[in-house]
Structure formats: C-alpha cells, structure tokens
N, C-alpha and C positions, 0 to 999 in steps of 0.2 A: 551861308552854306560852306561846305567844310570841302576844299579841293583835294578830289581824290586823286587824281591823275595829272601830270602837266606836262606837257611835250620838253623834251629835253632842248636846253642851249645850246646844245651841241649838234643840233639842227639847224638847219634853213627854215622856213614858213614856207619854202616850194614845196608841192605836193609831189610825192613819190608816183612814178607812172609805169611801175617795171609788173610785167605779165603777173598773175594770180599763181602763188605759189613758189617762186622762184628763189624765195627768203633774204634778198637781196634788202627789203623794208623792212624785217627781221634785226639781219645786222649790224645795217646802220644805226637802226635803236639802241644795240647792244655797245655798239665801240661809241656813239657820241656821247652815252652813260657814263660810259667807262671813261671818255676823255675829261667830264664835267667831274667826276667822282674823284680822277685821279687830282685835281686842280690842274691841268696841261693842258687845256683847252685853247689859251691864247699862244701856247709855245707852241704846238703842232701844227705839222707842216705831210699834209699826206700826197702820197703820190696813188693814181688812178692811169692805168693803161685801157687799150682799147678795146672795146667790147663794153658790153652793159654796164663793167665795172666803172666804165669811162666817165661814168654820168655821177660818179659820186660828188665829185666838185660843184657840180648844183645843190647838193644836201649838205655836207657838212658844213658846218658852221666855223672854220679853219682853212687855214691858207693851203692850197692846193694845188699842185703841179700834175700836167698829163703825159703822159709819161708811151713809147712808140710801142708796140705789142710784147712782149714778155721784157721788155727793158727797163720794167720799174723797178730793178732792185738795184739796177744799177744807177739808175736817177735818185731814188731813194738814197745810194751810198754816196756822191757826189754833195748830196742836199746836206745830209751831216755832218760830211766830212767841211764844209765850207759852214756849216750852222752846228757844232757840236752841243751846243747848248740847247737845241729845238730838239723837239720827241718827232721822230722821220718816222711816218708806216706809211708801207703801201698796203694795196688792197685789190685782189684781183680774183680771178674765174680761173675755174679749171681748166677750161682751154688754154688761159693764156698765163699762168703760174705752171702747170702740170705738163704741159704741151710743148708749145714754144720759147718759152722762160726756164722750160727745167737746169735749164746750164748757169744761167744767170744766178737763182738762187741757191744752186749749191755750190758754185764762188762763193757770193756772200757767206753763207753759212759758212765757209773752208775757213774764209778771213777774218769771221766771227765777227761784223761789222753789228755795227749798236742803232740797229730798226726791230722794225717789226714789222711782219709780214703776216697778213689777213689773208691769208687763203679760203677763198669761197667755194665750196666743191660743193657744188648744189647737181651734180651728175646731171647737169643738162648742157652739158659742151654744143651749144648750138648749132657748130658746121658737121657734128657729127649724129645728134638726134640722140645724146647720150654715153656718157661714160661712169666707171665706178673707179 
C-alpha cells in the first residue's frame, strides 16, 4: 500500500486538544513542515508564552522554552543571542503578541534581532470574546 499521508517529525505523537476551529492544529502542521522541510528541526529551539500558545511545547518535536505573557520575544532574543547558531521562533496569540507583547516585538524588530516570530491571530482573543 502506497502512503499517502504521514504525520510530520516535527510533531509530538500527543494528540492536539485545542477547541474546534481555533487553527492552532492548522499551524502547528504548517511550521513543524516547515521546520522538517527546512532541515532545522534538531537546531530549533521555540519559545511558547502563556495562553493556548503555551501548550505548544507538548507538540513540537524541538526543544522548547515558556516564556511569561507577551515576553517571548524577549526570551526568544536572549535564547539566540546565547545560541546564534539555533533557528529561535516564537509562537504566540493575539492576545498575547498584539496585546500585551506589542512593545516587546517592536524592540525586536527595531534591533532587527534574528527569530521569528509566529503570530497567530485567530480573532479569538479569549479575555475579550474577539478581536480583528
């Protein structure tokens, strides 16, 4: 039989348990592709703040730091700055990238630090019942 489909490496085998619709198991699909595709998979090193995003550290298949609520870009920039040679992303929620982190990431970006940053804006900021 000819395998059509195969979970990416770049996964955990834990089962994803995030609300129907939320697209959170969407793009974990999409970057742990993206980390196996790129060959980076054993060099990345993500960082995960709190909120839903928190829970990525259970799925990726890469070493993972949690990082305090919109403070991953700054844990992110810390982690490369001492690891220049590891690919640093974080990966976070509207709430807590758009919200509470907006100062954080636009340092980063001012200092043009060398991550990458997954902003997930799935317009359901949870303590607010939605944003756009």
């Amino acid at each position: 039989m000819t395998m059509v489909y195969e979970k990416s490496k770049g996964l955990t085998d834990v089962p994803f348990h995030y609300c129907p619709g939320c697209t959170h198991g969407v793009i974990h699909k999409l970057v742990a592709e993206s980390l196996v595709e790129l060959g980076v998979l054993d060099d990345a090193i993500g960082v995960a703040p709190v909120g839903c995003s928190v829970l990525a550290y259970k799925y990726f298949n890469c070493d993972m730091q949690e990082a305090a609520h919109g403070r991953a870009p700054a844990v992110a920039t810390g982690i490369k700055r001492v690891h220049p040679d590891k690919v640093v992303f974080s990966y976070q929620g509207d709430g807590d990238l758009a919200s509470i982190g907006a100062g954080e990431i636009v340092h980063v970006a001012h200092r043009g630090e060398k991550i990458t940053t997954i902003f997930v804006n799935n317009a359901i900021y949870g303590m607010t019942g939605g944003q756009m």
